[in-house]
C-alpha positions as CSV (number, residue, x, y, z in Angstrom):
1,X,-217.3,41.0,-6.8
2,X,-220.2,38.3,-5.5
3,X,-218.8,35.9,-7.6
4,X,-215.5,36.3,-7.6
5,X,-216.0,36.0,-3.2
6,X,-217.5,32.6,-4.2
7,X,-215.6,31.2,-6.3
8,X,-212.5,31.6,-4.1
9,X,-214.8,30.0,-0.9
10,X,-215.1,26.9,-3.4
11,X,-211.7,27.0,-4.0
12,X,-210.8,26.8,-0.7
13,X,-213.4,24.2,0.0
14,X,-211.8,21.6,-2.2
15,X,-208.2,22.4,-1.4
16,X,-209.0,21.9,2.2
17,X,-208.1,18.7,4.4
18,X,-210.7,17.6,7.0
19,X,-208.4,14.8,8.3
20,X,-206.0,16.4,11.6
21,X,-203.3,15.9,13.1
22,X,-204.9,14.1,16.2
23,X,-206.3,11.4,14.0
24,X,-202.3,10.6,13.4
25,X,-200.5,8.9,15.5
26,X,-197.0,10.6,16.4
27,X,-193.9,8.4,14.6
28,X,-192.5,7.6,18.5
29,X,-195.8,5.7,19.0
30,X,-195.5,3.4,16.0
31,X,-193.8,0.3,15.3
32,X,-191.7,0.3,12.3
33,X,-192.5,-2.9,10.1
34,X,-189.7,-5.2,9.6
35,X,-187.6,-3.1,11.4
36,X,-184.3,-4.5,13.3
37,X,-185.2,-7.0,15.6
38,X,-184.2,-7.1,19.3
39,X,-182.8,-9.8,20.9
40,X,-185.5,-11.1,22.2
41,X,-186.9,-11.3,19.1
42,X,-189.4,-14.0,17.9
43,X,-187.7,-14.7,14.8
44,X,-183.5,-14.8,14.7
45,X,-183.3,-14.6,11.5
46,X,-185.1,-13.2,8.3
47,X,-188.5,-14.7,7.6
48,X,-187.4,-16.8,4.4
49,X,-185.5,-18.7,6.9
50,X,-187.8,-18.8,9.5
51,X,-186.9,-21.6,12.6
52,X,-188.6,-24.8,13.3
53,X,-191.1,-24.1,16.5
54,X,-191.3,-27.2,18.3
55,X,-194.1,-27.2,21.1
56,X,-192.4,-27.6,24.6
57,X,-193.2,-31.2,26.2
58,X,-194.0,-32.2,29.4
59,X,-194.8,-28.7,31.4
60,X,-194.8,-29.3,34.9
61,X,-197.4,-29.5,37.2
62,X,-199.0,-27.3,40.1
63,X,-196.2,-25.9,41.7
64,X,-195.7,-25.6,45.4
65,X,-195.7,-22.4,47.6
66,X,-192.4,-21.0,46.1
67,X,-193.3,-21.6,42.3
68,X,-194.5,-18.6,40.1
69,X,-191.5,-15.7,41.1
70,X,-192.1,-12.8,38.6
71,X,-188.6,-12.0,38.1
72,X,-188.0,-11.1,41.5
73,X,-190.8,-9.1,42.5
74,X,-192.4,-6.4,41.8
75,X,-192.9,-3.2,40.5
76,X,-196.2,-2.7,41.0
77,X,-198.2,-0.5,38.9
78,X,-198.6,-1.7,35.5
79,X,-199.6,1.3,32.9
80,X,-200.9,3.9,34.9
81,X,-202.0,7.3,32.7
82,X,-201.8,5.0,29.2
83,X,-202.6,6.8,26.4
84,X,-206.4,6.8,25.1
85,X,-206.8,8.0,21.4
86,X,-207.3,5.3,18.5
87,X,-204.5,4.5,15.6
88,X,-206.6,1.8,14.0
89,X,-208.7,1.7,10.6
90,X,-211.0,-0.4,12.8
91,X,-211.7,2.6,15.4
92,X,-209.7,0.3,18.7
93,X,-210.0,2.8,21.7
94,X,-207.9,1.6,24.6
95,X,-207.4,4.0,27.2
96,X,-209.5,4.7,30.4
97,X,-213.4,5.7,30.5
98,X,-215.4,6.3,33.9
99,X,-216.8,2.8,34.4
100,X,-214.6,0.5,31.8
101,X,-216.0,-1.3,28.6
102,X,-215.2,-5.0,27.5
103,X,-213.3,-7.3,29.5
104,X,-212.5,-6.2,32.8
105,X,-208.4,-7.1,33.9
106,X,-208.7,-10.1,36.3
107,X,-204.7,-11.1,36.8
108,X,-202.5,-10.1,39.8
109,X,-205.7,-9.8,41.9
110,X,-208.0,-8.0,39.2
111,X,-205.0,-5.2,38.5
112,X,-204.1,-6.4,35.2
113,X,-205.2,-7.8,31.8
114,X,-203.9,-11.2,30.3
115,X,-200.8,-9.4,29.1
116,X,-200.1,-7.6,31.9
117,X,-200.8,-4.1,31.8
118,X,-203.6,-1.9,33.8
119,X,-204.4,0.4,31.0
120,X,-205.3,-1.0,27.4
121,X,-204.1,0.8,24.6
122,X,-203.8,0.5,20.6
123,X,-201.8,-2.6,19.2
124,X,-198.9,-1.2,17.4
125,X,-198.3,1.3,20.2
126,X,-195.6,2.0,23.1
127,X,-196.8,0.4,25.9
128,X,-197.4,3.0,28.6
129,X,-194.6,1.6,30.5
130,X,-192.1,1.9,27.8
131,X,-192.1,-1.7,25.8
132,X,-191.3,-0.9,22.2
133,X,-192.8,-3.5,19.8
134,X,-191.7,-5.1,16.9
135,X,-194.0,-6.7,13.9
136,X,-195.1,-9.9,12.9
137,X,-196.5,-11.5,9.8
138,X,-199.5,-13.7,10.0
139,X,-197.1,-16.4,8.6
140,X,-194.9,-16.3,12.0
141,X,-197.8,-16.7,14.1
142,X,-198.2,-20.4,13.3
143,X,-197.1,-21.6,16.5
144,X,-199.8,-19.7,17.9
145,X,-203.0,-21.5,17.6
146,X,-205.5,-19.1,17.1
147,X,-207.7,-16.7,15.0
148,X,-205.2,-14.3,13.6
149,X,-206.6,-12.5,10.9
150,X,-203.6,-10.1,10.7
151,X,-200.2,-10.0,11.9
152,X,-199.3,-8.8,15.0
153,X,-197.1,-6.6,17.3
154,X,-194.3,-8.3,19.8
155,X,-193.7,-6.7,23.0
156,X,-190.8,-8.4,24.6
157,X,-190.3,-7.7,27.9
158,X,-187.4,-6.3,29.9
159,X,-188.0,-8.8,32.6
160,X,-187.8,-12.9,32.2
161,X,-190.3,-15.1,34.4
162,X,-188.2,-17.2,37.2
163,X,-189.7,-20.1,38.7
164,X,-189.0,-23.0,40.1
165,X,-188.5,-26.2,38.1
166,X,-190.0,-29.3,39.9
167,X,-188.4,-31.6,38.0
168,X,-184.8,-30.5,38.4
169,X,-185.8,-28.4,41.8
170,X,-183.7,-25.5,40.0
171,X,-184.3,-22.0,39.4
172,X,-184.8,-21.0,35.8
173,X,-186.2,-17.5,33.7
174,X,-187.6,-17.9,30.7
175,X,-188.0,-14.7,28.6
176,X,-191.5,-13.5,27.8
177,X,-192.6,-11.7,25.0
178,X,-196.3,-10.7,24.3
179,X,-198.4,-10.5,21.2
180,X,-201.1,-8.5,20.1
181,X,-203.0,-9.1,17.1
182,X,-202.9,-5.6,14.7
183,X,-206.0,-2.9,14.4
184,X,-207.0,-4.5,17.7
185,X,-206.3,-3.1,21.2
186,X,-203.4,-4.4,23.2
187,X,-203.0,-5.4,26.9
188,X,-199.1,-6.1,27.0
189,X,-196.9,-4.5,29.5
190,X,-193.9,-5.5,31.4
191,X,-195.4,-5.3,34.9
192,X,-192.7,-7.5,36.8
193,X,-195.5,-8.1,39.7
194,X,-194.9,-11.9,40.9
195,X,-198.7,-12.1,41.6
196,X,-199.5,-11.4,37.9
197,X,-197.4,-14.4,36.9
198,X,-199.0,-16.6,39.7
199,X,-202.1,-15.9,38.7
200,X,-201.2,-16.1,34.4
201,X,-199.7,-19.9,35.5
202,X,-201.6,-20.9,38.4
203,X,-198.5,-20.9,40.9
204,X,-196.9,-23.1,38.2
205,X,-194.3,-23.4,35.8
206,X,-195.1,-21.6,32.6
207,X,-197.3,-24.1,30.9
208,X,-199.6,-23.9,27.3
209,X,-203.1,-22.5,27.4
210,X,-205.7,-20.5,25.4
211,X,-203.7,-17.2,26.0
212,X,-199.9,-18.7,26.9
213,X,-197.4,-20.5,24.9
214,X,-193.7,-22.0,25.6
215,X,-191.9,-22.3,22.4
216,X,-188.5,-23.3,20.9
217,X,-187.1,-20.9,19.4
218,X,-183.5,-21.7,17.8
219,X,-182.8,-23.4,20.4
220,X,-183.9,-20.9,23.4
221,X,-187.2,-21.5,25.2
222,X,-189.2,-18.7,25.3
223,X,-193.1,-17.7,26.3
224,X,-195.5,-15.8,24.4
225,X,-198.6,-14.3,26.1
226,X,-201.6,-13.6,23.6
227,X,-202.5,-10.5,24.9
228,X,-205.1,-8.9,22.1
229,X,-208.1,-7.6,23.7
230,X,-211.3,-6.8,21.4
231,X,-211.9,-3.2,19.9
232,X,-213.5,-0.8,22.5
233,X,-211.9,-2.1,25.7
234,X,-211.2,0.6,28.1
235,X,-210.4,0.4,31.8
236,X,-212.2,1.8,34.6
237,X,-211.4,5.5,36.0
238,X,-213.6,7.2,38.1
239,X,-212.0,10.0,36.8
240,X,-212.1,9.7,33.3
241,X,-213.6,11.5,30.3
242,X,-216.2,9.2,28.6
243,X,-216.6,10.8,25.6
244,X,-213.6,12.1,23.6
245,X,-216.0,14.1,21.9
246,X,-216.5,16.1,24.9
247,X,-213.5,18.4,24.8
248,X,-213.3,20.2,21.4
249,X,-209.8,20.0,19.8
250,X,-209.0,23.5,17.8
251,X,-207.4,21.2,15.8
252,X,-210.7,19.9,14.5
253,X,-212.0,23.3,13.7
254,X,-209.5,24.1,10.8
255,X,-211.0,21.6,8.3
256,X,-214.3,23.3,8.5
257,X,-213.8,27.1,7.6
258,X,-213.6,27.0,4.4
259,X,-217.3,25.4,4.1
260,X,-218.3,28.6,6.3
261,X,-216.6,31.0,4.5
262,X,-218.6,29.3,1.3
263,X,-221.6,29.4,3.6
264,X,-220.9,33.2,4.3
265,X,-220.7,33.8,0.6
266,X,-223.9,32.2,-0.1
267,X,-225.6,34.1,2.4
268,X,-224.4,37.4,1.1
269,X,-225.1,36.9,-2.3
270,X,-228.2,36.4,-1.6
């Protein structure tokens, strides 16, 4: 009887799988790889055929005290209750902790990181304010310059930057769409704040730098916003759990029974 109550507590050992459901992310969370492509889309066509990217000339100045509009206005709170958990083989974390970790959101008056939301979260995700990405190879990223190791997810975003165009002294929008580089965590969100924008272009019109880039895409002029921030950025939350190993999840628990029935056995027998 001994043995026979150990052998089936090995049994069980070996047929049991440590790995839960909270390590998976949900199937509404993740981007479906070359899925159909919005609109807005990056590429208008299939990659074999993939557009000529011509960098954008010229790119106006400073802009004067009316320059910079966000797409009229603002909506104001960019990503609030974002969702913390990681998705990546490379352990991103995103999400809030008590006093933040990496680098801290300094656009729109310190509310929001380079891509424009207030809470980080996992590349590859829903943005917490409902932008659904799309993916891109490392081959479509040329355009880009840049360290991209991997391809990367495209958020485009619901709303298209309007500014004035000193050259012309007309009103234009140019859609935006931003990009976050894959197993990292991602700061992209459509935030529609004007002072985000003014501060991303400097009161200008949308112009190339180290994070922005105006591109021709078949034709259409479009911006791209690198906003990949490095693994372990969280934001600040006073009230925020530090440690997601803090609060137990039964979920974990299951995994582990079968080692202390086995354990139990063990004892017994002896």
């Amino acid at each position: 009887m001994k043995v026979m109550v150990l052998a089936i507590a090995v049994i069980l050992l070996f047929q049991s799988n440590v790995v839960t459901s909270s390590w998976i992310p949900s199937v509404s969370e993740l981007a479906v790889r070359n899925a159909g492509v919005a609109s807005d889309a990056l590429i208008d066509e299939p990659i074999s055929d993939s557009p000529v990217l011509e960098k954008r000339r010229g790119g106006g100045g400073r802009g004067g005290g009316s320059s910079g509009r966000g797409g009229g206005g603002g909506g104001g709170g960019g990503g609030r209750g974002g969702s913390s958990g990681s998705s990546s083989r490379t352990g991103n974390r995103g999400g809030t902790t008590r006093s933040g970790s990496g680098p801290r959101p300094t656009y729109g008056s310190g509310n929001y990181y380079a891509g424009g939301t207030a809470v980080p979260y996992a590349a590859g995700r829903m943005s917490p304010l409902g932008l659904t990405p799309f993916f891109l190879p490392v081959a479509a990223l040329a355009f880009f310059p840049g360290l991209w190791l991997f391809g990367a997810y495209a958020y485009p975003y619901n709303h298209a930057y309007s500014y004035m165009n000193n050259a012309t002294h007309h009103n234009e929008s140019v859609p935006v769409v931003c990009l976050c580089q894959e197993y990292e965590v991602c700061g992209c969100d459509d935030n529609n704040d004007s002072k985000f924008y003014n501060s991303l272009f400097n009161g200008s019109e949308p112009i190339n730098s180290s994070i922005t880039r105006v591109v021709n895409v078949n034709g259409t002029e479009k911006i791209y916003i690198n906003g990949t921030l490095p693994n372990g950025t969280t934001a600040a939350n006073a009230s925020a759990t530090d440690s997601a190993a803090s609060t137990v999840n039964p979920q974990h628990l299951l995994g582990y029974w079968p080692i202390v029935a086995l354990a139990s056995g063990v004892v017994w027998l002896l």
